[in-house]
Wavefront OBJ file of the C-alpha trace (Angstrom):
o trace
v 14.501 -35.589 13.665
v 16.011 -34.886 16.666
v 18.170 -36.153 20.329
v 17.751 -32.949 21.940
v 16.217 -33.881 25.399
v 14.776 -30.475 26.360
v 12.833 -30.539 22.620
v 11.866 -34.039 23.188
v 11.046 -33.545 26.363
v 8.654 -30.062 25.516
v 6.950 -32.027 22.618
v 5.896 -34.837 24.614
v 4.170 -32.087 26.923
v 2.507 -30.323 23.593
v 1.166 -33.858 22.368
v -0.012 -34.338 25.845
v -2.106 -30.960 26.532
v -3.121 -31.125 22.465
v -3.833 -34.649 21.717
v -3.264 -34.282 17.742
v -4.358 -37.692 15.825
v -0.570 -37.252 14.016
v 2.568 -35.133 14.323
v 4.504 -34.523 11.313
v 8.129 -32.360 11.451
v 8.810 -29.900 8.815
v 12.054 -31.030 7.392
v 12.228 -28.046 4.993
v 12.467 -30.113 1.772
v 10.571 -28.660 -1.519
v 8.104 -32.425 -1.862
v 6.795 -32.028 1.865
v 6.393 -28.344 1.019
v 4.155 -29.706 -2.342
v 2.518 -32.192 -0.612
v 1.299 -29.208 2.176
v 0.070 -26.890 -0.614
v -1.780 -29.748 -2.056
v -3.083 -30.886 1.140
v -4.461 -27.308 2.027
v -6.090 -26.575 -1.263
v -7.961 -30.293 -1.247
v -9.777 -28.478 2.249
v -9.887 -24.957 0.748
v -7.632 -23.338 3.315
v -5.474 -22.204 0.456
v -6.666 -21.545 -3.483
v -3.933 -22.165 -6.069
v -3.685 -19.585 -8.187
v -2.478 -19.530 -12.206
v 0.845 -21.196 -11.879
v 1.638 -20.070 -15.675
v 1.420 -16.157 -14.433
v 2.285 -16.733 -10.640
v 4.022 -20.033 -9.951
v 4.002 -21.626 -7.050
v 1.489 -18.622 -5.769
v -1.562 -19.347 -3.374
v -3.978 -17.351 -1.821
v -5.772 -17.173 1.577
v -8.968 -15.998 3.524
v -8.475 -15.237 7.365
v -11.873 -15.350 9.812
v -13.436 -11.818 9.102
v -12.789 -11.469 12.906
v -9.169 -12.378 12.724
v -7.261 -9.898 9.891
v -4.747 -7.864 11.976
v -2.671 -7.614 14.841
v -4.194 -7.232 18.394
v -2.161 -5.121 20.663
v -5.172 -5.390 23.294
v -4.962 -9.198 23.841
v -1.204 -9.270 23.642
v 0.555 -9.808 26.920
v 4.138 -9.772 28.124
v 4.065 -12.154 31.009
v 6.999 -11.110 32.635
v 7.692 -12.521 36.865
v 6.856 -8.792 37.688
v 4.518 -6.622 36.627
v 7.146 -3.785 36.317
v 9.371 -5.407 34.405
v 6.492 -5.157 31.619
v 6.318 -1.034 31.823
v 3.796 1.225 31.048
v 3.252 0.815 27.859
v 2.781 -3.089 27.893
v -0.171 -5.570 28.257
v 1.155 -7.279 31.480
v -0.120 -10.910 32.799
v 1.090 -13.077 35.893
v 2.997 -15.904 34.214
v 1.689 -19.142 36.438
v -2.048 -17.111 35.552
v -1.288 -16.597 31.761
v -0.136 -20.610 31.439
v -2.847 -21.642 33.365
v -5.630 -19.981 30.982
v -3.202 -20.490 27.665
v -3.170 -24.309 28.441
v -7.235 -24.739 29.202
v -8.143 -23.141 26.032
v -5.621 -25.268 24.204
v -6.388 -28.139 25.552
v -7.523 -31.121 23.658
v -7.903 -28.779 20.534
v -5.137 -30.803 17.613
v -8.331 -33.616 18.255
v -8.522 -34.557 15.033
v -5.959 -32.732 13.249
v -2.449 -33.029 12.796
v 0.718 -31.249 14.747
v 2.964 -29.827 12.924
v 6.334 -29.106 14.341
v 8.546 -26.238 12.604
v 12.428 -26.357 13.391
v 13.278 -22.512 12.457
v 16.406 -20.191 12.894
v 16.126 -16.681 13.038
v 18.958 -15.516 11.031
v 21.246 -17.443 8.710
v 21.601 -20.995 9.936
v 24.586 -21.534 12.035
v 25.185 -17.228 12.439
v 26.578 -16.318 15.565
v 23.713 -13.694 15.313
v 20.878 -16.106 15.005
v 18.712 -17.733 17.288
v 16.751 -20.600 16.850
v 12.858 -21.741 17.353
v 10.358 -24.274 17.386
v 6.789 -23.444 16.560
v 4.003 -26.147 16.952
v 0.906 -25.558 14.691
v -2.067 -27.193 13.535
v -1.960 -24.687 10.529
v -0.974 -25.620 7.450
v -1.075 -21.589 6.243
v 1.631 -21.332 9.359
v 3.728 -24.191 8.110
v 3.996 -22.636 4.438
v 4.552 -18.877 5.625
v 7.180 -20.083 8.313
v 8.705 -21.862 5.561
v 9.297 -18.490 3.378
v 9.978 -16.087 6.457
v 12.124 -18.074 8.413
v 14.369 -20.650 7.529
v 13.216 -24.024 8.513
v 14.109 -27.675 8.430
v 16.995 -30.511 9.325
v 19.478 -27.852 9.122
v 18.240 -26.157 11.509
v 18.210 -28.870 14.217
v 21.628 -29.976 13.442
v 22.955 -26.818 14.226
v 20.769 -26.647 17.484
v 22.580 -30.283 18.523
v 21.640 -31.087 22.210
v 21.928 -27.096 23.385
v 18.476 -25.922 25.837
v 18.996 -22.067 24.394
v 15.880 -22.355 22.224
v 12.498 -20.813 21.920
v 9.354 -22.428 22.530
v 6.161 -21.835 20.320
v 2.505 -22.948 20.617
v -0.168 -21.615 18.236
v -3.102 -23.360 18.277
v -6.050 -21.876 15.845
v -8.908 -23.453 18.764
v -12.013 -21.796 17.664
v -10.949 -18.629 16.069
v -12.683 -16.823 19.079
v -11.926 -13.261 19.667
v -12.866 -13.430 22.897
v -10.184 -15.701 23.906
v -7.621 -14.321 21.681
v -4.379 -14.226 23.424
v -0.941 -13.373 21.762
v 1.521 -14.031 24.723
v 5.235 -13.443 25.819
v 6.697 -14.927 28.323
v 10.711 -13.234 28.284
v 12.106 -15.043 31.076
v 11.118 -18.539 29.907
v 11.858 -18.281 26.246
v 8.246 -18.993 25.855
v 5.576 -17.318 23.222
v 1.561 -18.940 23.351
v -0.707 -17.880 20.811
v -4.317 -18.904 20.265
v -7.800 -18.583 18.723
v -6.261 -16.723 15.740
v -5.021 -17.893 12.602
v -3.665 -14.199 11.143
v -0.187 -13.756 10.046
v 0.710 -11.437 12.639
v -0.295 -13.364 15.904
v 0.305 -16.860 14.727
v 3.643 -16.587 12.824
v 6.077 -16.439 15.674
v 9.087 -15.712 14.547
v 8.032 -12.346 12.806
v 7.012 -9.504 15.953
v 6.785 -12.028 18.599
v 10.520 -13.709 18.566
v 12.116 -11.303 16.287
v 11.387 -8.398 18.077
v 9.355 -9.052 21.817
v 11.787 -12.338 23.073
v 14.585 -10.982 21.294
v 14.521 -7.467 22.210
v 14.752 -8.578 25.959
v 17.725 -11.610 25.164
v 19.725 -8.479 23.060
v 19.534 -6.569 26.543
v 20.639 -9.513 28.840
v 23.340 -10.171 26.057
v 24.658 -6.992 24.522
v 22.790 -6.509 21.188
v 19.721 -4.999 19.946
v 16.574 -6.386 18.457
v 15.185 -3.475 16.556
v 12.217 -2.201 13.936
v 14.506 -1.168 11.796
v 15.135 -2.080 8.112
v 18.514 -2.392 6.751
v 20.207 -1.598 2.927
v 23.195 -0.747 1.476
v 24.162 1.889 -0.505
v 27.010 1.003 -3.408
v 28.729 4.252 -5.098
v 30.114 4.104 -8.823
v 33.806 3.268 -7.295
v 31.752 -0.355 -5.912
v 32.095 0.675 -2.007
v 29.013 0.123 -0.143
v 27.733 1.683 2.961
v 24.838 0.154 5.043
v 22.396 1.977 7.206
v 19.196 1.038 9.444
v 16.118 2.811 9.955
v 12.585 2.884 11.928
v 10.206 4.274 10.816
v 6.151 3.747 12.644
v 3.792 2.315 10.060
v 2.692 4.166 6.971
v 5.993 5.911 6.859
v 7.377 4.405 3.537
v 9.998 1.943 5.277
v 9.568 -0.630 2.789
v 9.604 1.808 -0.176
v 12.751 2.877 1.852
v 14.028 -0.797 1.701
v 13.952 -1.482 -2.014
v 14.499 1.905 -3.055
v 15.660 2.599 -6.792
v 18.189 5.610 -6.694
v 16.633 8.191 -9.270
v 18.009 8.002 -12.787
v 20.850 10.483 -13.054
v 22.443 8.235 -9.887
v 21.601 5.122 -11.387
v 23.218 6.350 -14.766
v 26.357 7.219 -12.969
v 26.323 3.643 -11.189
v 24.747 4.332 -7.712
v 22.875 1.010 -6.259
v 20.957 0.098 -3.352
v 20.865 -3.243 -1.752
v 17.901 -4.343 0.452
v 19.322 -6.180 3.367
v 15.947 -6.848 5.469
v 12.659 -4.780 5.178
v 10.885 -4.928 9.216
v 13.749 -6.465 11.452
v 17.428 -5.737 12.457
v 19.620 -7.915 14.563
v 22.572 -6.064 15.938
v 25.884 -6.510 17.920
v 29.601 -5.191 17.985
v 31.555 -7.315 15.496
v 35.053 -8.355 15.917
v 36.390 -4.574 14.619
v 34.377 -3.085 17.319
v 32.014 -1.697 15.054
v 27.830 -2.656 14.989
v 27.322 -5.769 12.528
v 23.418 -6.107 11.656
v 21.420 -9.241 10.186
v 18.122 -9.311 8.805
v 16.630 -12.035 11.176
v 14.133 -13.440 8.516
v 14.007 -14.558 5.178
v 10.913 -13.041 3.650
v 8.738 -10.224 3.301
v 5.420 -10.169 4.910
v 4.036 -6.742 3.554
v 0.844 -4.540 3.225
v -0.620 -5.554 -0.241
v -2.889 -1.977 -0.974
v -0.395 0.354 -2.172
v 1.870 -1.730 -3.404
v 2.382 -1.087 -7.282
v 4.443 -0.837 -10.308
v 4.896 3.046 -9.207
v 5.371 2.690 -5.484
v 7.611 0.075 -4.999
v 8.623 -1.902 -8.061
v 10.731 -4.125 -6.070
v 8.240 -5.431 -3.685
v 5.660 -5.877 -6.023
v 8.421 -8.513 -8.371
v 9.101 -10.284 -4.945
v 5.561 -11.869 -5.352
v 5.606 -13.107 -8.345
v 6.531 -16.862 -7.500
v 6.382 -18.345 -4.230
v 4.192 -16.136 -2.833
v 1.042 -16.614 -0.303
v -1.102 -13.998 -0.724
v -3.749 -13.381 1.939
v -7.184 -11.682 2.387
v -6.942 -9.835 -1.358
v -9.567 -9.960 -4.501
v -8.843 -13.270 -6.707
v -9.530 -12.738 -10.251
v -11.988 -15.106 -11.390
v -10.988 -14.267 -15.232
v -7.486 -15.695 -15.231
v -7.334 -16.540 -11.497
v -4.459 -13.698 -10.409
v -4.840 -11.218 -7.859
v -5.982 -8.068 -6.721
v -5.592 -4.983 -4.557
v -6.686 -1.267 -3.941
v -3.948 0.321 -5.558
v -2.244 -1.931 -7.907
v -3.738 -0.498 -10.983
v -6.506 1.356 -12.068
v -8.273 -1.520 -13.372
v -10.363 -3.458 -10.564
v -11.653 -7.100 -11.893
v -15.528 -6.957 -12.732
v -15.587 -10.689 -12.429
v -14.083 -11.526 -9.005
v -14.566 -12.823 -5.023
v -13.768 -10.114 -2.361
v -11.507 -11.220 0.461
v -14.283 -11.752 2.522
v -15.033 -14.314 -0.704
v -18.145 -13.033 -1.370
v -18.876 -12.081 -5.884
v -17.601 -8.902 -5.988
v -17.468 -5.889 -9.179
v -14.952 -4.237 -8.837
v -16.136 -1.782 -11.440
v -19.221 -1.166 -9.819
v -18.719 -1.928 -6.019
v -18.562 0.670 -3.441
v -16.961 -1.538 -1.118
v -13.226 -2.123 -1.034
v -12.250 -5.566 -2.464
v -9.195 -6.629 -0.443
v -9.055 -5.670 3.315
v -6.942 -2.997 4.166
v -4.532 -5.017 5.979
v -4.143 -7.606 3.455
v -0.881 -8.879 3.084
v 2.086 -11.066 0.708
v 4.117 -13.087 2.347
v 7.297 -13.247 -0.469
v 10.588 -15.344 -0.692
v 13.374 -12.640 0.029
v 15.481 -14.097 -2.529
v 12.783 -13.042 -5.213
v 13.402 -9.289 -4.856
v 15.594 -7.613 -7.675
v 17.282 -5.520 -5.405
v 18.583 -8.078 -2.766
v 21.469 -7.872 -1.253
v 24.650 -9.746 -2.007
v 25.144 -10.242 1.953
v 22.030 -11.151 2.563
v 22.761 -14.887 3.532
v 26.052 -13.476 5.675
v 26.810 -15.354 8.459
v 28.801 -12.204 10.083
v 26.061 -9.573 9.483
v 26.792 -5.934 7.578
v 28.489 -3.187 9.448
v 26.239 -0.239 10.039
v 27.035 3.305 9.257
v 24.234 5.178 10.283
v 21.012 4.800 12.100
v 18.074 6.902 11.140
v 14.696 7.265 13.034
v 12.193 9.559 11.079
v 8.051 9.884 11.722
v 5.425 11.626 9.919
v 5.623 15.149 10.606
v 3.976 18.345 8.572
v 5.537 21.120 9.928
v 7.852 20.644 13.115
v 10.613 18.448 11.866
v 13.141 19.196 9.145
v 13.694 17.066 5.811
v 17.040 15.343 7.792
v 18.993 16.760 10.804
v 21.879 14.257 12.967
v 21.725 14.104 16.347
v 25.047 15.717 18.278
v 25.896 12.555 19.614
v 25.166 8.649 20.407
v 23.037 9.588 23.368
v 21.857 12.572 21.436
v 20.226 9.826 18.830
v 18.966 7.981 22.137
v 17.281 11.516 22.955
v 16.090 11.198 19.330
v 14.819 8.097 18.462
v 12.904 7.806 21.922
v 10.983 11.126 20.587
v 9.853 9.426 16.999
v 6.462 10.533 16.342
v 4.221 10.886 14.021
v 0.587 12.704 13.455
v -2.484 11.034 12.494
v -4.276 11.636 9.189
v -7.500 11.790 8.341
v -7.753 8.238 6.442
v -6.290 6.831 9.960
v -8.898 7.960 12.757
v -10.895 10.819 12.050
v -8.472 13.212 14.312
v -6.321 15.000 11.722
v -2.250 15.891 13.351
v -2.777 14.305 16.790
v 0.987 13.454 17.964
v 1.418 9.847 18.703
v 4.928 9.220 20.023
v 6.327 5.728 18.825
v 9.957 4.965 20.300
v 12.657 3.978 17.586
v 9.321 2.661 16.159
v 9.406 -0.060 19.190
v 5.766 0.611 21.163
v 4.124 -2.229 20.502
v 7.054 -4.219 20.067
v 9.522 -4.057 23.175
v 9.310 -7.182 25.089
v 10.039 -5.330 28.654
v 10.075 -1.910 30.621
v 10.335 0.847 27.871
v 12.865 2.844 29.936
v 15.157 -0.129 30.483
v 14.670 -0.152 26.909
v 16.227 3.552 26.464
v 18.942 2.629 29.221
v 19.932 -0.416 26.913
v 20.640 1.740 23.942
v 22.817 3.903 26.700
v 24.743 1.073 27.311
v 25.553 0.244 23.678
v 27.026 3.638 23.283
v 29.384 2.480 25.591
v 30.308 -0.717 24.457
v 30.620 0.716 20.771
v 32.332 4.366 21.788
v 33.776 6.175 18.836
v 32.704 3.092 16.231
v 29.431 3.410 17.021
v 26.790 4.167 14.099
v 26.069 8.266 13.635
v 22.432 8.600 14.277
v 19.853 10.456 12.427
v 16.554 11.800 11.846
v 14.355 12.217 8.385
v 10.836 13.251 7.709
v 9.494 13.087 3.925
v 6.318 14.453 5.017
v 6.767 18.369 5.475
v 3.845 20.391 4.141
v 3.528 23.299 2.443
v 0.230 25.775 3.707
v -1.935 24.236 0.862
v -1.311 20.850 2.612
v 1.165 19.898 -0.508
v 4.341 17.584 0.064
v 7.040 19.717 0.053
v 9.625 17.098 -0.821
v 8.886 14.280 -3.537
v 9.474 11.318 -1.925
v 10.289 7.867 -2.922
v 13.194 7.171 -4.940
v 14.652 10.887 -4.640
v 14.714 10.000 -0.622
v 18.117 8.548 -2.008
v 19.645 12.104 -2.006
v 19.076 12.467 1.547
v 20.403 9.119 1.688
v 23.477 10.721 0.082
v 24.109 13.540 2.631
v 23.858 11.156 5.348
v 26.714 8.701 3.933
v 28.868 11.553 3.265
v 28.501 12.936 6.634
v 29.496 9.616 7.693
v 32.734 9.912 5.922
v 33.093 13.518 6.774
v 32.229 14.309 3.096
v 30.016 16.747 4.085
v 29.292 19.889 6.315
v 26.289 20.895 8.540
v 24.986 24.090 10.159
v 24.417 23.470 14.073
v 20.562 24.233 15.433
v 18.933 23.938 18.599
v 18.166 20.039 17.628
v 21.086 18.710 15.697
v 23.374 19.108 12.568
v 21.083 20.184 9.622
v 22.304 20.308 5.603
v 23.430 23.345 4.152
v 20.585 23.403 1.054
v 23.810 23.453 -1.091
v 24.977 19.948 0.212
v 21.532 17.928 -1.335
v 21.844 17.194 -4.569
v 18.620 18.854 -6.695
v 20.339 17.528 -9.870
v 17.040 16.314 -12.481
v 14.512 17.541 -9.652
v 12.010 20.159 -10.149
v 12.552 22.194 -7.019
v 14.472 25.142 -6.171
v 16.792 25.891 -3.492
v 14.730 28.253 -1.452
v 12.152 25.441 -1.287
v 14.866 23.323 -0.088
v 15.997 25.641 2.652
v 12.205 26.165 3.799
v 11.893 22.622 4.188
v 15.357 22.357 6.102
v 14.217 25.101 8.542
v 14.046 24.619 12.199
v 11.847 26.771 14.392
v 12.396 26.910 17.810
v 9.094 28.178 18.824
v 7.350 24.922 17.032
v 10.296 22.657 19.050
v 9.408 24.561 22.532
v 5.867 23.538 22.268
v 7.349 19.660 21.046
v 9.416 20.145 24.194
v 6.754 20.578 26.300
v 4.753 17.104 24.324
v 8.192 15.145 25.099
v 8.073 16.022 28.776
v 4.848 14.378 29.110
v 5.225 11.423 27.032
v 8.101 11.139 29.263
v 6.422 11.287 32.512
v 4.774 7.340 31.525
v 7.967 5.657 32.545
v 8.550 7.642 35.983
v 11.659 7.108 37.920
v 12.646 4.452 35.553
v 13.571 7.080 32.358
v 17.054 7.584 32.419
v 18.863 10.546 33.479
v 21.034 10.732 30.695
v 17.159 11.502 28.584
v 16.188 13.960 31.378
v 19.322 15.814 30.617
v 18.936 15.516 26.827
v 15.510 17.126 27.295
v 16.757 19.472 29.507
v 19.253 20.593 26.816
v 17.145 20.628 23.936
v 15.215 23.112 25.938
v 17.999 25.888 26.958
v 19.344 25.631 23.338
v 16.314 26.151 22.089
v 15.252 29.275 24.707
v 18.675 30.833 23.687
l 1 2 3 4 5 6 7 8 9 10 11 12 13 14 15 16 17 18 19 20 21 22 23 24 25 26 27 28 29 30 31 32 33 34 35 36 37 38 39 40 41 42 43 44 45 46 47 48 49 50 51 52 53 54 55 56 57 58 59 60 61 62 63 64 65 66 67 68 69 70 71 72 73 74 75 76 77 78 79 80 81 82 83 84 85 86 87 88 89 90 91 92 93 94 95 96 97 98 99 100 101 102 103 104 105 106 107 108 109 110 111 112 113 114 115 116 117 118 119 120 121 122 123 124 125 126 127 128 129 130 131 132 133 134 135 136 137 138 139 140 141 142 143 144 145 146 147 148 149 150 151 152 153 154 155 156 157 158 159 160 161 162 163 164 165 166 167 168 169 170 171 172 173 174 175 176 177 178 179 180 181 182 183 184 185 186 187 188 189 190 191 192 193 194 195 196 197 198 199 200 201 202 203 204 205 206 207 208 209 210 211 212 213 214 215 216 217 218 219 220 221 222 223 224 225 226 227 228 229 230 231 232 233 234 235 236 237 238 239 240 241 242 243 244 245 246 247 248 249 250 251 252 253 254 255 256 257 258 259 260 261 262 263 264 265 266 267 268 269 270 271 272 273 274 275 276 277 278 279 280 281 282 283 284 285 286 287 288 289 290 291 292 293 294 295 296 297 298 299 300 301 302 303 304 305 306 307 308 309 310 311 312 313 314 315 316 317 318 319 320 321 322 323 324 325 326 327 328 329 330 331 332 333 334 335 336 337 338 339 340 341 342 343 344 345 346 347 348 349 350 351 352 353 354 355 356 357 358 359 360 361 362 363 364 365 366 367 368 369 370 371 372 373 374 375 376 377 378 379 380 381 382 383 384 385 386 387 388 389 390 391 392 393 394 395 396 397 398 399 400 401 402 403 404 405 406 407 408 409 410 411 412 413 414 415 416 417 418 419 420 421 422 423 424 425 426 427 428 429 430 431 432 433 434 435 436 437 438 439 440 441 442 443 444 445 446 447 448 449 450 451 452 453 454 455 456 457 458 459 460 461 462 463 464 465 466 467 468 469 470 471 472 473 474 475 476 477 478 479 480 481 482 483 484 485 486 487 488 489 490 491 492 493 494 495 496 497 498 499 500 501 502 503 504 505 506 507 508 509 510 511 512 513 514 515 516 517 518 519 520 521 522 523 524 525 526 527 528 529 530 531 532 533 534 535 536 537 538 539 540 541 542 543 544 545 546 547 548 549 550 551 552 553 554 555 556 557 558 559 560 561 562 563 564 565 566 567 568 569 570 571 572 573 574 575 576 577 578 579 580 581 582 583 584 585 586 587 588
């Protein structure tokens, strides 16, 4: 498959510490693909499902032990502990490889390696990167092969260059107890084992795409970011893109694929999902910021997901699609979810795949976490520059959080380092369904927490610099929240598709379309500016839910100077000052 010397030469090691009775290399072709399914349904690590209703559809059971991300046994083994920051998992590096490799050791006996080729990023992009994972997962091979792109291709364009990533997962023993998802920045390195669950074992999605990559953008002048991209086409055919963050349970990929609410759509408005989760960005040619959508798929929460919620996600998985830990349908062999329609399967096996009534059970049927892993390409709503080698230019950034009463509908930030201030606020409050403490403030940086492979301030300082680089091209920055309350605990704002006419105001500020009242914070809408056109709400509603009080932001103040006191000396002063600003304005 391959000359390279410095892949060669890393394989050899990996066949050495793993001892696998075969290696096979994923060449990306449709009959190795077949032959893979086939293989893992003949051992029962996948279950075909009814190709007439949901072609080339599987599903799959994780370990009950082994369903979701583990931020506690994730590490970023960087030379120095500091370099990690406070809000990382840290591990010595020579420590971390020693205990990776005795827990690996010996365990492909018996089993095959496989060896994915995979670029992050349209193949041959300037903006990509490209990876090699080695797995003895089939499940990894297939869900690789739909969120990444994978194959020959992919090694061609690689030729003899050493600027690759390295990737061992080995399932072991599916042990929580020596679960380790680990980073290792300054090697190009990621290690993952005892866990076969999407989320740790997949390592292009969090761990390359965001962790490695977030620490290569800062060495190399562009940005790894939790951010999904789309564009936004108006009747005369001109289309605007935008990214956003957004912590989870925010609506980012109802965001994504939203559908523009009929009286837009009539007149010709469109959106265009670019990526869902992960945007890769740097100053194009024109100066201005040029984003790709690293992957190639969708790997999203399944409960939720319907008809009503997000139409577009939900007609991404009907072909090609690896469904995992949801209810199977014993009746026509389909699947399930909490949320996809009111009508639960009596005859069916729970994710745990135990029998399971759906119209009798207490118990939920698929876990909460349960996931589809879809082919991008499926979604109605994809973009026409989704395969771009040269990325999308970005208009506008927006951070927004779950907030019920202290942040407005949408207010932009005064300037780039303004936004900085901004994003590196994003919070959101807890709800009950979450943990039991109702509006606790958890702060979640441009959505990046869990996701920042190095020191969170040199993190903030990085997004600094890019100011700089992109002076007056850079994107306008922003701030939503859909969540307001009213005092009976009732969404003020409807949500979903109407999110578009915020969407609106923000383009047209952009373009300098549109006006804005100054407060204490940032530029808010004059009520007048949002379109209410074919929405049941009046304008004093609007207005209430546009408000900013400044004795709500004082007391925020005082939450952001703590948060803020985690990173130290480190935080920049350019954020000190921003605080410090916020605060007069807001004491005036």
């Amino acid at each position: 498959m391959t000359n390279n010397k410095s892949v060669l030469a890393w394989l050899d090691e990996m066949k050495e510490l793993l001892c696998p009775d075969e290696v096979i290399w994923i060449d990306g072709s449709k009959e190795q693909i077949e032959k893979l399914r086939a293989e893992a349904c003949s051992t029962g690590e996948l279950i075909k499902l009814n190709q007439d209703l949901l072609p080339e559809c599987y599903l799959h059971r994780t370990a009950v032990n082994d369903v979701a991300r583990v931020e506690d046994r994730t590490f970023i083994c960087s030379r120095k502990e500091e370099d990690a920051g406070p809000t990382n998992n840290w591990k010595d590096p020579q420590e971390a490889y020693k205990m990776l490799f005795d827990i690996a050791r010996g365990s492909y006996k018996g089993k095959t390696m496989y060896v994915i080729p995979y670029s992050m990023g349209p193949v041959g992009s300037p903006l990509a990167e490209i990876g090699f994972e080695v797995t003895d997962s089939i499940y990894v091979v297939l869900n690789m092969s739909i969120m990444t792109r994978v194959g020959q291709k992919v090694v061609e364009t690689l030729g003899d260059s050493e600027d690759w990533i390295k990737g061992l997962h080995s399932r072991c023993d599916i042990d929580p107890e020596k679960r380790y998802i680990c980073h290792f920045p300054e090697d190009n390195y990621i290690i993952s084992v005892n866990s076969g669950y999407g989320g740790n074992v997949l390592l292009g999605k969090k761990c390359f795409a965001l962790r490695i990559a977030s620490y290569l953008g800062k060495n190399n002048q562009w940005m790894a970011e939790h951010m999904l991209i789309l564009g936004i086409e108006n009747p005369q055919g001109e289309i605007k893109y935008v990214a956003a963050a957004f912590p989870s349970a925010c609506g980012k990929t109802n965001l994504a694929m939203l559908i523009p609410p009929e009286g837009y759509r009539n007149k010709g408005y469109k959106v265009w999902t670019v990526g869902d989760d992960i945007a890769w960005m740097r100053k194009g040619p024109d100066g201005r910021l040029y984003a790709i959508n690293p992957e190639n798929g969708f790997f999203g929460v399944a409960p939720g997901t319907n008809e009503k919620s997000n139409p577009n996600a939900l007609a991404s998985t009907k072909k090609g699609t690896i469904f995992t830990n949801v209810v199977l349908n014993k009746d026509n062999d389909t699947v399930w979810w909490e949320g996809l329609d009111k009508n639960p399967p009596a005859n069916a096996i729970n994710w745990k795949g135990e029998p399971w009534n759906g119209q009798e059970s207490s118990e939920k049927g698929a876990h909460p976490n349960s996931r589809f892993t879809a082919p991008a390409e499926n979604c109605p709503c994809i973009s026409p520059e989704f395969n771009s080698t040269t990325g999308v230019p970005i208009s506008a950034i927006i951070f927004g959080g779950r907030r019920a009463q202290t942040t407005p509908l949408v207010y932009q930030s005064r300037d780039w380092n303004n936004g900085v201030f901004v994003g590196s606020i994003m919070a959101s409050e807890t709800t009950a369904a979450a943990t039991g403490a109702v509006g606790v403030v958890r702060r979640d940086p441009m959505a990046m927490l869990p996701f920042c492979g190095y020191h969170m301030a040199d993190y903030f300082a990085h997004w600094i610099e890019m100011g700089e680089i992109l002076g007056d091209k850079a994107p306008k920055i922003f701030n939503v929240n859909w969540f307001r309350l009213d005092e009976e605990g009732h969404f003020l704002w409807p949500g979903f598709g109407d999110n578009f006419r915020v969407l609106e105001w923000i383009i047209n500020r952009c373009e300098g379309k549109a006006d804005a009242q100054e407060t204490a914070i940032g530029y808010v809408p004059n009520a007048e500016d949002i379109n209410l056109e074919g929405l049941d709400m009046d304008i004093e509603t609007l207005k209430d839910i546009l408000y900013v009080d400044n004795e709500k932001w004082l007391k925020e103040a005082e939450g952001i100077e703590e948060f803020y006191k985690k990173f130290g000396d480190k935080l920049p002063e350019e954020l000190k000052n921003q605080l410090a600003g916020l605060k007069e304005r807001l004491s005036k």
